[in-house]
C-alpha positions as CSV (number, residue, x, y, z in Angstrom):
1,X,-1.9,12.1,8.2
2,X,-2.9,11.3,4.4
3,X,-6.2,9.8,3.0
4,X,-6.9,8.4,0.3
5,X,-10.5,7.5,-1.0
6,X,-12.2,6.3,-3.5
7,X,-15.9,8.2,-4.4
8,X,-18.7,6.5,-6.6
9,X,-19.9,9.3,-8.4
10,X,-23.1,7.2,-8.6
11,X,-24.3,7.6,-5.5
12,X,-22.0,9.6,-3.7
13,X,-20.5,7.0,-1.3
14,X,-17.1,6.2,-0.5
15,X,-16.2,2.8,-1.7
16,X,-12.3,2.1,-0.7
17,X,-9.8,4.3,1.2
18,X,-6.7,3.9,3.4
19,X,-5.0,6.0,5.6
20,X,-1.5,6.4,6.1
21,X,1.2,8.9,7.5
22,X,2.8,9.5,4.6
23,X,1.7,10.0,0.4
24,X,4.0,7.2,-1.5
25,X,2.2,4.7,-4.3
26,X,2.3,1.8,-1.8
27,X,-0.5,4.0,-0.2
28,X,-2.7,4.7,-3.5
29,X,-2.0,1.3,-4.3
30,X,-3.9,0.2,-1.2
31,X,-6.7,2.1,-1.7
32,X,-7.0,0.8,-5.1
33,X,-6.6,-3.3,-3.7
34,X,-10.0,-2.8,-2.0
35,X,-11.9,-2.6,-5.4
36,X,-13.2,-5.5,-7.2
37,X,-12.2,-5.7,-10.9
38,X,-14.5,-3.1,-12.6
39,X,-14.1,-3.6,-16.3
40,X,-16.0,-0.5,-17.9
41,X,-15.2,1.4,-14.8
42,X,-13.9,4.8,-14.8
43,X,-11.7,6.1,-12.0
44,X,-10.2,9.9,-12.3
45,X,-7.6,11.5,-10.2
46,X,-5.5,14.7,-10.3
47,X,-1.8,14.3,-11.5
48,X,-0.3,13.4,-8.6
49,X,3.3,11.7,-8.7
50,X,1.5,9.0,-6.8
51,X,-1.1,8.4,-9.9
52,X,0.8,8.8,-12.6
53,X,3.3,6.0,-11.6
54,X,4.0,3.0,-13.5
55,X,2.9,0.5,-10.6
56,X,-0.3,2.7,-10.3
57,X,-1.7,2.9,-14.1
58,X,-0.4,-1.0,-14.1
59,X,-3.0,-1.7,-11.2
60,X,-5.8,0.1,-12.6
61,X,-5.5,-1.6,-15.9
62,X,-5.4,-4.7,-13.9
63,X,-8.7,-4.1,-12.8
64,X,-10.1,-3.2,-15.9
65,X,-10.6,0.0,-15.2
66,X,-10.1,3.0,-17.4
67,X,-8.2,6.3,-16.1
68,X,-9.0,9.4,-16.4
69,X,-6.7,12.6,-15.4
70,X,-7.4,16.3,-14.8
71,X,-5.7,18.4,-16.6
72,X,-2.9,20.7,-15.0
73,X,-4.3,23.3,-13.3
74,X,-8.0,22.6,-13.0
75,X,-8.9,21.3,-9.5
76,X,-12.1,21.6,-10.6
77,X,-12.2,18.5,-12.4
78,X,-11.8,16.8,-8.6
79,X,-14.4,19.0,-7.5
80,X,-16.6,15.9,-6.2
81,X,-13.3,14.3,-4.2
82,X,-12.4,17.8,-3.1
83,X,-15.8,18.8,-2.3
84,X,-16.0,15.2,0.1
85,X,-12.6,15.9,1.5
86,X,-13.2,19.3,2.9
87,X,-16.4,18.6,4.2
88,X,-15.0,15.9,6.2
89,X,-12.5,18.1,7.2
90,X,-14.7,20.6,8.5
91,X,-16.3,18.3,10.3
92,X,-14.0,16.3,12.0
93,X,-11.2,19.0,12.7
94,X,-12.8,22.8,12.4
95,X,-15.6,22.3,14.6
């Protein structure tokens, strides 16, 4: 089982996510329907095949939104996301 979410660094809440059985674009793509158009926004992800697509980066651009990418090998640019992610984790599944 995948999720994928959307975090407003702003106040820490999730704004958009989907879940889904498997990790293909349609899935991202999703995610990224729930968002109004943001122009000025800033949305960052890792490098993920699913990211970097074409149909992806089109979307994002549709919405006015400006992408932002970590560099390879520094999950620490995620560190927000990935700092959500396990939590939830822990909490839902390791208790």
């Amino acid at each position: 089982m995948y999720l994928s979410s959307i975090l407003d660094l702003f106040n820490g809440e999730i704004v958009a996510y989907s879940i889904a059985d498997k990790q293909d674009t349609a899935f991202v793509l999703d995610t990224l329907d729930q968002l109004p158009n943001l122009p000025g926004a800033m949305l960052h992800s890792d490098q993920g095949s699913v990211y970097t697509s074409e149909a992806y980066q089109k979307a994002v651009k549709g919405k006015g939104i400006t992408m932002s990418m970590s560099r390879k090998g520094t999950p620490a640019d995620n560190a927000p996301i990935e700092s959500f992610h396990s939590t939830l984790k822990s909490e839902t599944f390791y208790l």
